[in-house]
N, C-alpha and C positions, 0 to 999 in steps of 0.2 A: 504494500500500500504506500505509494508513492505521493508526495506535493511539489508542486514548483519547489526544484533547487534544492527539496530531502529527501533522500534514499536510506530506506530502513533495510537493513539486512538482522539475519536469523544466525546467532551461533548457538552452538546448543551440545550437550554431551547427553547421554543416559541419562542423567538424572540433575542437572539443574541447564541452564544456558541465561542470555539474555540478546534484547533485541539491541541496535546501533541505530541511533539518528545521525547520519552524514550529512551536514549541510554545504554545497556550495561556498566555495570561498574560507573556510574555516576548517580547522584540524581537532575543534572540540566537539567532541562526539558526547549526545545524549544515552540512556541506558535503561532498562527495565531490565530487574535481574527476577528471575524465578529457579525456583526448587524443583521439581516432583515428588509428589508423595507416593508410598507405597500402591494406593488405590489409583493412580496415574492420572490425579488432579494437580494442576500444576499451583502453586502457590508466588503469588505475584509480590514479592518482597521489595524492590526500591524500583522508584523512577526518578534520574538524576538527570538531571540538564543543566551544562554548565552555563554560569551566567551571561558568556560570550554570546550564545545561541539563544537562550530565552526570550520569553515574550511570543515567539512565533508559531507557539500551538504543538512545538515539540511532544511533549509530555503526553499529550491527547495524542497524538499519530500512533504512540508507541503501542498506548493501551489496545488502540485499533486494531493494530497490527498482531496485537495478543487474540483480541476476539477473533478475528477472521480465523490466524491458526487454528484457534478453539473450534468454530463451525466444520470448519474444513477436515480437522484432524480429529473431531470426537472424543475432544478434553474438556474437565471442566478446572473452571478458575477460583481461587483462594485472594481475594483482595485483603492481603496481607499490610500492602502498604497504602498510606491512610490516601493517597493523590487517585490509587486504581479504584479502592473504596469509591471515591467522590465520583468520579467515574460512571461505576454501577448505578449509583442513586440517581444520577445524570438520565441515565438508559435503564427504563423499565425492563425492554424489549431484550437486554440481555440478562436477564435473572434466570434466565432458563442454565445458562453456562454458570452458575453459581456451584458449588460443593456444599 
């Protein structure tokens, strides 16, 4: 899930990863980091943006980019950190990907 000038990419092991906000022009890269749990719901632990890149909706792309995997890949999510929280409350429509 791409925007003008930010490309998120997926790094990911077995059992945690996190997504990259690349922005155009800038070497500071945003981050959602998540866990797995045994039950193979993923647990959404930090979303950092450094202050370079802020303000431009970084943060939200990220969590995006979480759901989508989640629809796609038939995981559900643990809004562990309070940003993905706010997130959820934001979007009724993704309560269904909740744990």
């Amino acid at each position: 899930m791409d925007a003008p000038g930010v490309r998120i990419t997926r790094h990911d092991s077995a059992s945690s990863g996190e997504y990259h906000a690349h922005v155009s022009g800038s070497e500071a890269v945003g981050r959602l980091t998540w866990v797995t749990r045994s039950d193979g719901a993923r647990v959404a632990e930090h979303t950092l943006v450094p202050r370079e890149i802020g303000g431009r909706g970084i943060a939200g792309l990220l969590v995006k980019e979480l759901v989508a995997d989640a629809r796609e890949q038939d995981f559900r999510i643990v809004p562990q950190c309070s940003y993905v929280a706010a997130k959820f409350d934001e979007h009724p429509e993704w309560a269904d990907l909740l744990a």
